[in-house]
CHARMM internal coordinates of N, CA and C (Angstrom, degrees):
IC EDIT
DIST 1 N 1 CA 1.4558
DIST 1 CA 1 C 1.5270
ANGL 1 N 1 CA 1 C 108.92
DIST 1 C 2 N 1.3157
ANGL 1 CA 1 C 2 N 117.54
DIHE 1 N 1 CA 1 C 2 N 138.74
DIST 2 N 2 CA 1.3288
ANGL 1 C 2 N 2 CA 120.80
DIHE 1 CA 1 C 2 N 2 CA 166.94
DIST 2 CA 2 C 1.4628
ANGL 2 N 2 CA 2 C 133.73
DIHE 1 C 2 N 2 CA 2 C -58.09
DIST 2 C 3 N 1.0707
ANGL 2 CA 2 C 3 N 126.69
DIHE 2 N 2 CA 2 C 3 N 159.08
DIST 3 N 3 CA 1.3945
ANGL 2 C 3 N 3 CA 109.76
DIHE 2 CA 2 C 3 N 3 CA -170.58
DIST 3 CA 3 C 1.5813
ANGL 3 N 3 CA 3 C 100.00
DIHE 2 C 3 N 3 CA 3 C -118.15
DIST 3 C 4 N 1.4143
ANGL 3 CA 3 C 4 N 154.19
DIHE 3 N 3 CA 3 C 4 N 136.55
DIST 4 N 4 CA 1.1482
ANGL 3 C 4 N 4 CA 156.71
DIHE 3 CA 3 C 4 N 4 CA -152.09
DIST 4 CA 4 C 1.5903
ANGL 4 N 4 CA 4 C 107.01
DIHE 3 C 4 N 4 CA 4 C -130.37
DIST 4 C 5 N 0.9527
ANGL 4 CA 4 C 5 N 113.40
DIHE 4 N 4 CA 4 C 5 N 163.97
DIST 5 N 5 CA 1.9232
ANGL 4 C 5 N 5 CA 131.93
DIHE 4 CA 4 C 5 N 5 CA -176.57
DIST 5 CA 5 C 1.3681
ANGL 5 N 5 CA 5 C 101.53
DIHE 4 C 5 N 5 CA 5 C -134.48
DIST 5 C 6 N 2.0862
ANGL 5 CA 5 C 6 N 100.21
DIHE 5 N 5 CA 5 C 6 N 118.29
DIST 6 N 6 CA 1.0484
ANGL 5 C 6 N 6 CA 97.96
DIHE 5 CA 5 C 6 N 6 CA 174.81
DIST 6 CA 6 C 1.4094
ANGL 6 N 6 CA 6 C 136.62
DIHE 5 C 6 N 6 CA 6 C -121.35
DIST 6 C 7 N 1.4609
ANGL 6 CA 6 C 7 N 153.56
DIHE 6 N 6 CA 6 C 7 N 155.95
DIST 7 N 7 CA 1.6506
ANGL 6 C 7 N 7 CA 100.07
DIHE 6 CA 6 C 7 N 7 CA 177.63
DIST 7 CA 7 C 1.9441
ANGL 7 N 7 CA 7 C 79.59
DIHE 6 C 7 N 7 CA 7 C -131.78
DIST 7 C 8 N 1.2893
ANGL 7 CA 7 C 8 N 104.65
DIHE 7 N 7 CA 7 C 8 N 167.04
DIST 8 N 8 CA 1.5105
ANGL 7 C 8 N 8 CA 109.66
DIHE 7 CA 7 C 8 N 8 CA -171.10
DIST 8 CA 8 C 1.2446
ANGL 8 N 8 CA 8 C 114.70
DIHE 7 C 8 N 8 CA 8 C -115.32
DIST 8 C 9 N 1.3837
ANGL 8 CA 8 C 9 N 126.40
DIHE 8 N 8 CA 8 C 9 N 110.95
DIST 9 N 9 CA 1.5052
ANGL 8 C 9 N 9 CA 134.19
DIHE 8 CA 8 C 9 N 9 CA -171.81
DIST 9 CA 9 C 1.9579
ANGL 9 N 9 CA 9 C 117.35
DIHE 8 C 9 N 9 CA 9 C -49.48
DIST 9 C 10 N 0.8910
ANGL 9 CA 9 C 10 N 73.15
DIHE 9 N 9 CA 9 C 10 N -2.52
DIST 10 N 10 CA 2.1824
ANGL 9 C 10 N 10 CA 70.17
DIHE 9 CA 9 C 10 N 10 CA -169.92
DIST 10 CA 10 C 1.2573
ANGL 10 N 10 CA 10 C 83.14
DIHE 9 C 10 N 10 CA 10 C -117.21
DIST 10 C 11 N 1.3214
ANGL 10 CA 10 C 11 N 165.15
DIHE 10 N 10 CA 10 C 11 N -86.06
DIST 11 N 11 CA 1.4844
ANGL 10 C 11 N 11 CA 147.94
DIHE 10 CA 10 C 11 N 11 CA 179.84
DIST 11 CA 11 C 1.0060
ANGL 11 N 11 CA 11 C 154.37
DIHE 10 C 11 N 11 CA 11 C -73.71
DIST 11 C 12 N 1.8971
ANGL 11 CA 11 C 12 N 88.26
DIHE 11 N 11 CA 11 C 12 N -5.55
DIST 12 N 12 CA 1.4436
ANGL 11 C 12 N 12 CA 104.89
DIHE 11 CA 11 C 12 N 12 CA -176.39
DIST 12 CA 12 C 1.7282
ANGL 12 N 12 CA 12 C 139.17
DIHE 11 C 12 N 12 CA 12 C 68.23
DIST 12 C 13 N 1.4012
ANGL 12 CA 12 C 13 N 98.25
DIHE 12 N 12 CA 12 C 13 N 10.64
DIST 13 N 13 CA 1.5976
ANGL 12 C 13 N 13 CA 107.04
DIHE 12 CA 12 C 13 N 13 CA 175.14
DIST 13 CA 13 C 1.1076
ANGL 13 N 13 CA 13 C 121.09
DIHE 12 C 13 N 13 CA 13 C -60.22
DIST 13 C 14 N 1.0347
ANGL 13 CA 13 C 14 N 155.82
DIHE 13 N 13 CA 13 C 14 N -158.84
DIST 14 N 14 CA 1.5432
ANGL 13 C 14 N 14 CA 155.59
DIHE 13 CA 13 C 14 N 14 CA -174.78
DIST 14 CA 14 C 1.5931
ANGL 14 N 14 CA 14 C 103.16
DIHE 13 C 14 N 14 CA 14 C 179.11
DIST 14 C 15 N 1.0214
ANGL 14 CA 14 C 15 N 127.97
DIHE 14 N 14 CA 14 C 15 N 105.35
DIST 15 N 15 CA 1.5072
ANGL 14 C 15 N 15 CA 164.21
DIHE 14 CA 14 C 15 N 15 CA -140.86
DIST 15 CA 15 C 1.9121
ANGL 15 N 15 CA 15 C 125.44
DIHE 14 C 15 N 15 CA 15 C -151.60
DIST 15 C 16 N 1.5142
ANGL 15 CA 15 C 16 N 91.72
DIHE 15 N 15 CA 15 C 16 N 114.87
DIST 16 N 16 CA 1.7112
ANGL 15 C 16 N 16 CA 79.29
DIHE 15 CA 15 C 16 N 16 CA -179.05
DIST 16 CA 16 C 1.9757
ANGL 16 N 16 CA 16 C 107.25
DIHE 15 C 16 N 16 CA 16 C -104.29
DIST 16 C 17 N 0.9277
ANGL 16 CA 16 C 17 N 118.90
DIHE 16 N 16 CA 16 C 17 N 167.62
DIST 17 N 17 CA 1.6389
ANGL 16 C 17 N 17 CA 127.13
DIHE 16 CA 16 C 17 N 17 CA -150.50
DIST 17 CA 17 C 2.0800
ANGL 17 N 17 CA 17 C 86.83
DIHE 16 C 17 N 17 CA 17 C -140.53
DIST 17 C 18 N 1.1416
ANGL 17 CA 17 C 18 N 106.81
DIHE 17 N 17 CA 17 C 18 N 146.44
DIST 18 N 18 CA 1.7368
ANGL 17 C 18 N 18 CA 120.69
DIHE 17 CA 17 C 18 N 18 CA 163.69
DIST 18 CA 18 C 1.5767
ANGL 18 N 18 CA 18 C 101.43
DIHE 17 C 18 N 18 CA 18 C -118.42
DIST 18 C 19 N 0.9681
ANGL 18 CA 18 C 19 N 142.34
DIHE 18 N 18 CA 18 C 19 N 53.00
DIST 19 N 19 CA 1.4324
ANGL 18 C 19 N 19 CA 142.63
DIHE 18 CA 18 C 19 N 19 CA 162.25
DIST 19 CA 19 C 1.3504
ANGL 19 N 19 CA 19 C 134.97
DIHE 18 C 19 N 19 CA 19 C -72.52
DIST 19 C 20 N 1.1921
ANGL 19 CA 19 C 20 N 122.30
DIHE 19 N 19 CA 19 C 20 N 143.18
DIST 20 N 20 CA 1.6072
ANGL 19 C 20 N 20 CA 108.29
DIHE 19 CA 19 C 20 N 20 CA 169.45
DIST 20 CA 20 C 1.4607
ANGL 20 N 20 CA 20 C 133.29
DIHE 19 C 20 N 20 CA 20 C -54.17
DIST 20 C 21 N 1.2182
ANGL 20 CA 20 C 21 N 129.32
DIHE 20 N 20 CA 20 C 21 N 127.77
DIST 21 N 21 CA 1.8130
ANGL 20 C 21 N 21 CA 122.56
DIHE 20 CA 20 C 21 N 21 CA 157.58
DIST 21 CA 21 C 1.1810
ANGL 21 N 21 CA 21 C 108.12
DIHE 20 C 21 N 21 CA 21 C -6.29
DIST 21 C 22 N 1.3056
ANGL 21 CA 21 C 22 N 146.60
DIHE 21 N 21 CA 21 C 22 N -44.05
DIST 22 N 22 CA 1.8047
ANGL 21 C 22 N 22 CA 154.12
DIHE 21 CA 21 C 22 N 22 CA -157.31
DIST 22 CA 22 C 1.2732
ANGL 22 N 22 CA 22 C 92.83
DIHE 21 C 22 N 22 CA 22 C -84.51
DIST 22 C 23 N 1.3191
ANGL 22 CA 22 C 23 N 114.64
DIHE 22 N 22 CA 22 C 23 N -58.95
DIST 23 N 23 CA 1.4306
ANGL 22 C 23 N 23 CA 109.07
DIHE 22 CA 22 C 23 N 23 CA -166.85
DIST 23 CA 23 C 1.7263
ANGL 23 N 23 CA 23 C 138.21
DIHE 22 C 23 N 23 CA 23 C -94.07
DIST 23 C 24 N 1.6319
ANGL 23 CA 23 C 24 N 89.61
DIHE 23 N 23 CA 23 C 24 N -0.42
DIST 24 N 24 CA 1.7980
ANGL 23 C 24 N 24 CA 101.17
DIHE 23 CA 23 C 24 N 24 CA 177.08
DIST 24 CA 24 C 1.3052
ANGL 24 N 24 CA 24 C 123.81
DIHE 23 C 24 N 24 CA 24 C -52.54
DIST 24 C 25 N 1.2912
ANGL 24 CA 24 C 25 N 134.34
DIHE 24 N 24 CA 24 C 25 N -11.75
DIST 25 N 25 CA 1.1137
ANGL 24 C 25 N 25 CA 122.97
DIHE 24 CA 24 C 25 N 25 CA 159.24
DIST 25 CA 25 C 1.7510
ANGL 25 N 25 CA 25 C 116.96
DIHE 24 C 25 N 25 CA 25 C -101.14
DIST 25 C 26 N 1.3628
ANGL 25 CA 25 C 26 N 116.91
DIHE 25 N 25 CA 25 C 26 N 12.47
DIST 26 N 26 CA 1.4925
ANGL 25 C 26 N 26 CA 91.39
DIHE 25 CA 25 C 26 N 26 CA -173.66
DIST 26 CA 26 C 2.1251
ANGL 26 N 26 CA 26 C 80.80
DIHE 25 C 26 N 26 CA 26 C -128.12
DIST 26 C 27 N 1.4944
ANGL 26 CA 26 C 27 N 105.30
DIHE 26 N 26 CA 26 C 27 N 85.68
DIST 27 N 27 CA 0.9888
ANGL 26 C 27 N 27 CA 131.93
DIHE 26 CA 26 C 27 N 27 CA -177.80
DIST 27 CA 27 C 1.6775
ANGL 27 N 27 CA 27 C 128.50
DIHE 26 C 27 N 27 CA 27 C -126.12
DIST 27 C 28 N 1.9754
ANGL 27 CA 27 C 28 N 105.70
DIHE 27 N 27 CA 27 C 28 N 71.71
DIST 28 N 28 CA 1.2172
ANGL 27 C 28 N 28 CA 110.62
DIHE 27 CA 27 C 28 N 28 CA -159.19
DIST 28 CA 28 C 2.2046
ANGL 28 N 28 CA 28 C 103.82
DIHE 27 C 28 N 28 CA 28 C -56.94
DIST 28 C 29 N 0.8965
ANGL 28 CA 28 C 29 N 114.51
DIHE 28 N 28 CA 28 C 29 N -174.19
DIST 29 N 29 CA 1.4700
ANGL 28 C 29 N 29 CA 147.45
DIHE 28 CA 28 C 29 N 29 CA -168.26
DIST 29 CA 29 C 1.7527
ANGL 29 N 29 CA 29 C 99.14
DIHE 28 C 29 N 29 CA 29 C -86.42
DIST 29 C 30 N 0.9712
ANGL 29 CA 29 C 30 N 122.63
DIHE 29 N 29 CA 29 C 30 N 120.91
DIST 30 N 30 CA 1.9555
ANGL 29 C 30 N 30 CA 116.30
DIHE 29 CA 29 C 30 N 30 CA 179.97
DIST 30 CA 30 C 1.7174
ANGL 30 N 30 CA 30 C 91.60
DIHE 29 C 30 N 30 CA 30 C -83.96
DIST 30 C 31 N 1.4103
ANGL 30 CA 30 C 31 N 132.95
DIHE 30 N 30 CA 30 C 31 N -32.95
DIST 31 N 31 CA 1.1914
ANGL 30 C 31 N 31 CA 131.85
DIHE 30 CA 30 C 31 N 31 CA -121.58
DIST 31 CA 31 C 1.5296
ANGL 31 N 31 CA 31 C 89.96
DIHE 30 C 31 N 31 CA 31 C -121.10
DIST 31 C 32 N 1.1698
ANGL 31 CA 31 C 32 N 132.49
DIHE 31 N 31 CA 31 C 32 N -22.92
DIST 32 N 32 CA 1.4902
ANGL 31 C 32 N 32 CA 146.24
DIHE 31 CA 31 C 32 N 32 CA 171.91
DIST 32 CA 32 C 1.5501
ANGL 32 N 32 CA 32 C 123.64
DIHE 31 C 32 N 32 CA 32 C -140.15
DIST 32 C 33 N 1.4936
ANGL 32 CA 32 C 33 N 130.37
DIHE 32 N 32 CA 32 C 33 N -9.49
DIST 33 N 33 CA 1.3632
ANGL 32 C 33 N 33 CA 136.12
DIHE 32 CA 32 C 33 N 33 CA -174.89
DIST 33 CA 33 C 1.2544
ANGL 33 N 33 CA 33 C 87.60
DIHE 32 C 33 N 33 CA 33 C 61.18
DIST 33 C 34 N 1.1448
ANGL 33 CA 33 C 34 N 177.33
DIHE 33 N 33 CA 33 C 34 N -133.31
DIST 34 N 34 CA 1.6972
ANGL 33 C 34 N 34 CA 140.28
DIHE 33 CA 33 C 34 N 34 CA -89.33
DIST 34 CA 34 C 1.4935
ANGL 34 N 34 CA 34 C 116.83
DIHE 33 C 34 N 34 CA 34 C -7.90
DIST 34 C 35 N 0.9362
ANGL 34 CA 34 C 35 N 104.83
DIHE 34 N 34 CA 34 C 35 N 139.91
DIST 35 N 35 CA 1.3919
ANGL 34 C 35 N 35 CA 116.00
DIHE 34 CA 34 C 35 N 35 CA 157.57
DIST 35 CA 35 C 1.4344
ANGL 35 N 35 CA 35 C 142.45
DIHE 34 C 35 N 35 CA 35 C -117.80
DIST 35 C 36 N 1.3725
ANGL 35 CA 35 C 36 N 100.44
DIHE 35 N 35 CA 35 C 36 N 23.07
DIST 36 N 36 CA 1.4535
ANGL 35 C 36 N 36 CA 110.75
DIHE 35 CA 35 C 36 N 36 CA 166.93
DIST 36 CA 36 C 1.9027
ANGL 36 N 36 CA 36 C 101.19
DIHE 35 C 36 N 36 CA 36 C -112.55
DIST 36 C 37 N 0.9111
ANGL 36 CA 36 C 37 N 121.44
DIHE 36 N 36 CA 36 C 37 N 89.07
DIST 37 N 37 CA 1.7657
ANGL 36 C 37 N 37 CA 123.64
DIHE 36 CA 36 C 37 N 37 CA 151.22
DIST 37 CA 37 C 0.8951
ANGL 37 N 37 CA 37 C 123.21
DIHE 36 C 37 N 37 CA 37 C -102.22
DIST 37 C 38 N 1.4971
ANGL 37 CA 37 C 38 N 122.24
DIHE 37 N 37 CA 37 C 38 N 146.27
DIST 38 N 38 CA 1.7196
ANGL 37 C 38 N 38 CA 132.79
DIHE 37 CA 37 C 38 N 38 CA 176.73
DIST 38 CA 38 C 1.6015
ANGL 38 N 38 CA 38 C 112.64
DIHE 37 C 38 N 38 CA 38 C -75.20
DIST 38 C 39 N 1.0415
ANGL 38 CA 38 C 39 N 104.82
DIHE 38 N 38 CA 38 C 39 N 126.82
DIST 39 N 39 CA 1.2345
ANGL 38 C 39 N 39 CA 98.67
DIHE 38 CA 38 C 39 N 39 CA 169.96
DIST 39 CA 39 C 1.8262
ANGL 39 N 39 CA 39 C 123.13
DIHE 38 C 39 N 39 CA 39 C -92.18
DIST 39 C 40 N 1.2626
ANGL 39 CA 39 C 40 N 99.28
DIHE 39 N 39 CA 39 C 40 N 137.85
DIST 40 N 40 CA 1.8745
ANGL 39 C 40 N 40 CA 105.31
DIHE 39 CA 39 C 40 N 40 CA -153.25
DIST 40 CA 40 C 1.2870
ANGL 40 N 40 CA 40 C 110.71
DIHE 39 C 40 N 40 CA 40 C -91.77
DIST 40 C 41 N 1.2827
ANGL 40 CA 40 C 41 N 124.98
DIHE 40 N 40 CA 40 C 41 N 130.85
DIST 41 N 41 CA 1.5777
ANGL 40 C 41 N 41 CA 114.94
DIHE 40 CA 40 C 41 N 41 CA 157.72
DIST 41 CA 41 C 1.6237
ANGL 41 N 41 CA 41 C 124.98
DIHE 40 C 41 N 41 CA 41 C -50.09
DIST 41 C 42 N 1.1521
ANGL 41 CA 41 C 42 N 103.70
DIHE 41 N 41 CA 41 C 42 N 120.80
DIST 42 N 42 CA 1.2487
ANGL 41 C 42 N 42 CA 106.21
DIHE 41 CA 41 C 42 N 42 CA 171.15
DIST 42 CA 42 C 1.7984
ANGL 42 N 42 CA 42 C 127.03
DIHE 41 C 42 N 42 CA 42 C -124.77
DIST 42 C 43 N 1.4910
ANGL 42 CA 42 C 43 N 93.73
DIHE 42 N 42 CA 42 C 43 N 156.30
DIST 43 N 43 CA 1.5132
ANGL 42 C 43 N 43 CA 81.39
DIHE 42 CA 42 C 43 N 43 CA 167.85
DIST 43 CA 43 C 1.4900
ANGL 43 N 43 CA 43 C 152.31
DIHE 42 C 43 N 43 CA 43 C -56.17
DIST 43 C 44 N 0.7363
ANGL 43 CA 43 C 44 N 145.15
DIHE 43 N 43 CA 43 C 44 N 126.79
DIST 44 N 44 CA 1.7423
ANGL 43 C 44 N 44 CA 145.85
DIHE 43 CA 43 C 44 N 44 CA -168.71
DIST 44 CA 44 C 1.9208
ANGL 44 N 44 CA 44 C 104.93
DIHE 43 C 44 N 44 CA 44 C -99.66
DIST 44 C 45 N 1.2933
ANGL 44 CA 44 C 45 N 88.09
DIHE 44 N 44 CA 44 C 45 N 123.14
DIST 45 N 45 CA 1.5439
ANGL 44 C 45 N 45 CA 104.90
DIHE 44 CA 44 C 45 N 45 CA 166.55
DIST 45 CA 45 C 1.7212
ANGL 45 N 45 CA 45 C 108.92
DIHE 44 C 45 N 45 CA 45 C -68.30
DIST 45 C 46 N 1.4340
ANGL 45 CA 45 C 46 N 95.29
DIHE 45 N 45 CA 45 C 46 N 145.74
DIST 46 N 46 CA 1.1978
ANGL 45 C 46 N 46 CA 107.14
DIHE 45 CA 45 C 46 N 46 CA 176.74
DIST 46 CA 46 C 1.6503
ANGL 46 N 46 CA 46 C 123.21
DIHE 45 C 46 N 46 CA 46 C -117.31
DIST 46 C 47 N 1.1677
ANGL 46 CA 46 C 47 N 136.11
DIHE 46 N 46 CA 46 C 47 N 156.92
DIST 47 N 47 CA 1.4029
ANGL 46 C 47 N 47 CA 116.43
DIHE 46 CA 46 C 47 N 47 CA -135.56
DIST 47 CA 47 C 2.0720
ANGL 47 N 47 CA 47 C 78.85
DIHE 46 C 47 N 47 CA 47 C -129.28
DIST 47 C 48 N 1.1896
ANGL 47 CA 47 C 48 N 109.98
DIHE 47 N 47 CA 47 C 48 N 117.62
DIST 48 N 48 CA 1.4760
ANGL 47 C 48 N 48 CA 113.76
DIHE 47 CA 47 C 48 N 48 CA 178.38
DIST 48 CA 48 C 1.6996
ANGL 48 N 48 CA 48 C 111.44
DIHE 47 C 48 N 48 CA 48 C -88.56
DIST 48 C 49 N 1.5676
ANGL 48 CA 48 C 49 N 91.84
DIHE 48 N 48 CA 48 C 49 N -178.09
DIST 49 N 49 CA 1.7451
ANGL 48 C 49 N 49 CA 87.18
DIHE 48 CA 48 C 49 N 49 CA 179.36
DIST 49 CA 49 C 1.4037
ANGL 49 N 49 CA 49 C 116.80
DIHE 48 C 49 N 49 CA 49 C -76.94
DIST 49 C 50 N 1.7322
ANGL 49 CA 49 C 50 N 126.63
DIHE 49 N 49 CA 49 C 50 N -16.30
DIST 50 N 50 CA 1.2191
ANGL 49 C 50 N 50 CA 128.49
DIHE 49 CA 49 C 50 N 50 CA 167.00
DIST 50 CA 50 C 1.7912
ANGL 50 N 50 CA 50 C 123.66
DIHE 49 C 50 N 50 CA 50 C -55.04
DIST 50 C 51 N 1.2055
ANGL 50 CA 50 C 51 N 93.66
DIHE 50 N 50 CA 50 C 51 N -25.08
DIST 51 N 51 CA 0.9590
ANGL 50 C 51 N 51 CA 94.48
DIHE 50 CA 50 C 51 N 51 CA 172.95
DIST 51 CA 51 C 2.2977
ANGL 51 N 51 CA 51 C 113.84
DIHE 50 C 51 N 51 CA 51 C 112.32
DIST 51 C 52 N 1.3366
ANGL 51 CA 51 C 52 N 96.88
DIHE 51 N 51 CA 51 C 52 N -5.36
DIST 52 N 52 CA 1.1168
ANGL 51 C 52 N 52 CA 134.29
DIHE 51 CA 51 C 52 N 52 CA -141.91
DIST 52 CA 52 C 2.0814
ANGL 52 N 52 CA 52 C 88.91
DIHE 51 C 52 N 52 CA 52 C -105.63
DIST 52 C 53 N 1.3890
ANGL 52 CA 52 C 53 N 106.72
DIHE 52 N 52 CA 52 C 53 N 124.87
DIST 53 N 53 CA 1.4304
ANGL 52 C 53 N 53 CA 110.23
DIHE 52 CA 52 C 53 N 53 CA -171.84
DIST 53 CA 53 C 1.9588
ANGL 53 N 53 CA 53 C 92.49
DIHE 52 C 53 N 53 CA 53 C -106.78
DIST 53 C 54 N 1.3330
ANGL 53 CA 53 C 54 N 102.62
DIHE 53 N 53 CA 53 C 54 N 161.94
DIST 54 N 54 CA 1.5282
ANGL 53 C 54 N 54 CA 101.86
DIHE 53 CA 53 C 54 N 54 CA -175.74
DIST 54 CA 54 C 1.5925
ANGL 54 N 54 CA 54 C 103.73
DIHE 53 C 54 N 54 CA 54 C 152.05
DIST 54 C 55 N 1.3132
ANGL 54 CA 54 C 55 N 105.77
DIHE 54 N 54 CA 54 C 55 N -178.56
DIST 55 N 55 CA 1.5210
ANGL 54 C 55 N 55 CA 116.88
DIHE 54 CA 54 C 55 N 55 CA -176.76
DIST 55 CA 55 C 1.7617
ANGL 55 N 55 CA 55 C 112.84
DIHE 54 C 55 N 55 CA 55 C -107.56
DIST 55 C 56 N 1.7360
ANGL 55 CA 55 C 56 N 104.72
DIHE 55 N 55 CA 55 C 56 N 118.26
DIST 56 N 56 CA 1.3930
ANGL 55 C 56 N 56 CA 99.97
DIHE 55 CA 55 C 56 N 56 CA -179.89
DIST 56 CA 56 C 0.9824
ANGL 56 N 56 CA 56 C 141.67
DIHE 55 C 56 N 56 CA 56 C -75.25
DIST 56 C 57 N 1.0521
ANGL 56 CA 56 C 57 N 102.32
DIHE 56 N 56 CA 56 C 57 N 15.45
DIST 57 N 57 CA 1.8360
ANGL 56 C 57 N 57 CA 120.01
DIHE 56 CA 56 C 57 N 57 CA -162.24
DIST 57 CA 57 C 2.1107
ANGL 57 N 57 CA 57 C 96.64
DIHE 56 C 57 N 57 CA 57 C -99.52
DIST 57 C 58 N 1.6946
ANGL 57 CA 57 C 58 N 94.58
DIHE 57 N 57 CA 57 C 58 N -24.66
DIST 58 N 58 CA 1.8749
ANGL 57 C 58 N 58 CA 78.99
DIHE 57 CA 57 C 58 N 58 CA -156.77
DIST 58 CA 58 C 1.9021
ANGL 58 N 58 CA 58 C 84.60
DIHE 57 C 58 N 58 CA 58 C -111.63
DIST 58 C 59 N 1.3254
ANGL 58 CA 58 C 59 N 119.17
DIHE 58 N 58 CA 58 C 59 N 168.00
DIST 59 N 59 CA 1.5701
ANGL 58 C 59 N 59 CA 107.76
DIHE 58 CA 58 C 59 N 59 CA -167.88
DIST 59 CA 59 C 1.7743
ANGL 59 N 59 CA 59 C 87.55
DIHE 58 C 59 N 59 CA 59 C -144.33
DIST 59 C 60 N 1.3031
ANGL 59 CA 59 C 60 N 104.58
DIHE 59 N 59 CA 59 C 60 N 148.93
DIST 60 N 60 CA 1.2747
ANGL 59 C 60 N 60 CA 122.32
DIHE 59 CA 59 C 60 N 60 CA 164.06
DIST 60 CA 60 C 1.2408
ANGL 60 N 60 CA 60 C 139.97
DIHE 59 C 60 N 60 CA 60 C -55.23
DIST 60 C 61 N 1.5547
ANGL 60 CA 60 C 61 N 99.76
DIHE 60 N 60 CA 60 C 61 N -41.06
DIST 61 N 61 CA 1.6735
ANGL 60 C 61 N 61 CA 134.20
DIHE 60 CA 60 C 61 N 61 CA 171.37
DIST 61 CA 61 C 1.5125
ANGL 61 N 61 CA 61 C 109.21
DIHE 60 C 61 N 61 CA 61 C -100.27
DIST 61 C 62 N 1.3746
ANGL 61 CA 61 C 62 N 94.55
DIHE 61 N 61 CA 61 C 62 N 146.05
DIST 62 N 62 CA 1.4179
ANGL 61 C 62 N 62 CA 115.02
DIHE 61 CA 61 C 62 N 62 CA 160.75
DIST 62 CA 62 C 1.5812
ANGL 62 N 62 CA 62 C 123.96
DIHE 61 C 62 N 62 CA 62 C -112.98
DIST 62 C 63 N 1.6575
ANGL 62 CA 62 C 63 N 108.54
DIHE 62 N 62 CA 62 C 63 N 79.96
DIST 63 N 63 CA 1.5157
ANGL 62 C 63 N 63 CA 93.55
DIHE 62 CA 62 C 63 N 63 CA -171.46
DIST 63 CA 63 C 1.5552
ANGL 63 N 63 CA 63 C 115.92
DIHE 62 C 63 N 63 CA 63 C -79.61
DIST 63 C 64 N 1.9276
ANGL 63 CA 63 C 64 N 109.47
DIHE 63 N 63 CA 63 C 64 N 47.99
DIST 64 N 64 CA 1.6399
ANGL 63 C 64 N 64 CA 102.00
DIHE 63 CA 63 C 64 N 64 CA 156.38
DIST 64 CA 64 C 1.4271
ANGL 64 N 64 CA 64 C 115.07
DIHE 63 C 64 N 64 CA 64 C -117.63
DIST 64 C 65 N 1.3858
ANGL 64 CA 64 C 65 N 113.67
DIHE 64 N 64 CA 64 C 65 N 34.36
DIST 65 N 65 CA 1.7889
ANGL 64 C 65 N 65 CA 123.44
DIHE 64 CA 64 C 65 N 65 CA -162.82
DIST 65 CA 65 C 1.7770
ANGL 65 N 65 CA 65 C 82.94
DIHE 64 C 65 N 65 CA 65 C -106.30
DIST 65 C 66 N 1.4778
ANGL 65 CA 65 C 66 N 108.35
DIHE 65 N 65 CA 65 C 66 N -35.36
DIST 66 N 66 CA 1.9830
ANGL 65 C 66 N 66 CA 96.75
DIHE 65 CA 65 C 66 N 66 CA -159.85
DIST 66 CA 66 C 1.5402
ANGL 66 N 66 CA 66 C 131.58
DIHE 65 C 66 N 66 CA 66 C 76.44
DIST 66 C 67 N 1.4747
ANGL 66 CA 66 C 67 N 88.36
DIHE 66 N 66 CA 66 C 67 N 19.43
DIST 67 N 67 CA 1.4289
ANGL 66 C 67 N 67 CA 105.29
DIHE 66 CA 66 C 67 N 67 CA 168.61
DIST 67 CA 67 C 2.0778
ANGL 67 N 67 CA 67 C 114.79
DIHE 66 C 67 N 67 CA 67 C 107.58
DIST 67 C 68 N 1.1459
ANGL 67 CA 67 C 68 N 117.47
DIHE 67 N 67 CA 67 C 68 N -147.61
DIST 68 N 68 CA 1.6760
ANGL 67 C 68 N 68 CA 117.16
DIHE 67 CA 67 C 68 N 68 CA 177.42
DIST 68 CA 68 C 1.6768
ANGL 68 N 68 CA 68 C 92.44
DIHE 67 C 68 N 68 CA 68 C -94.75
DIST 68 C 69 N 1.5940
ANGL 68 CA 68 C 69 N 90.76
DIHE 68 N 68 CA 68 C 69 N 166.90
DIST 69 N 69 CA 2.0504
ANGL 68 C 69 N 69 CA 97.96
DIHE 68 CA 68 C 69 N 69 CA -176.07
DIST 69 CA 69 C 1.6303
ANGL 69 N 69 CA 69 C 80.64
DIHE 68 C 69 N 69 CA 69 C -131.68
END
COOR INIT
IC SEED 1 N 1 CA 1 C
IC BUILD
């Protein structure tokens, strides 16, 4: 199941949800029960050749250190 970004119009929380496709819009508020929230664009992981899911933009390594001291 996908996981969604939400933020909630009557309090304004911002909240992420793991719900099904069926159910992404009927996604009350944890923080006030509303039940009208927007549902947010969010980022999508991308799946590398390691095998390894994550964001490509930010990196683990720093290859300007030159290795361990």
């Amino acid at each position: 199941m996908p996981m969604y970004e939400y933020r909630c119009s009557q309090c304004g929380a911002a909240f992420e949800k793991i719900v099904s496709f069926s159910q992404a819009d009927a996604v009350p508020c944890p923080q006030c029960g509303h039940t009208y929230v927007q549902r947010r664009i969010s980022q999508v992981a991308q799946r590398m050749n390691s095998g390894v899911t994550g964001n490509l933009s930010s990196s683990s390594c720093d290859s300007s250190t030159g290795g361990s001291t």
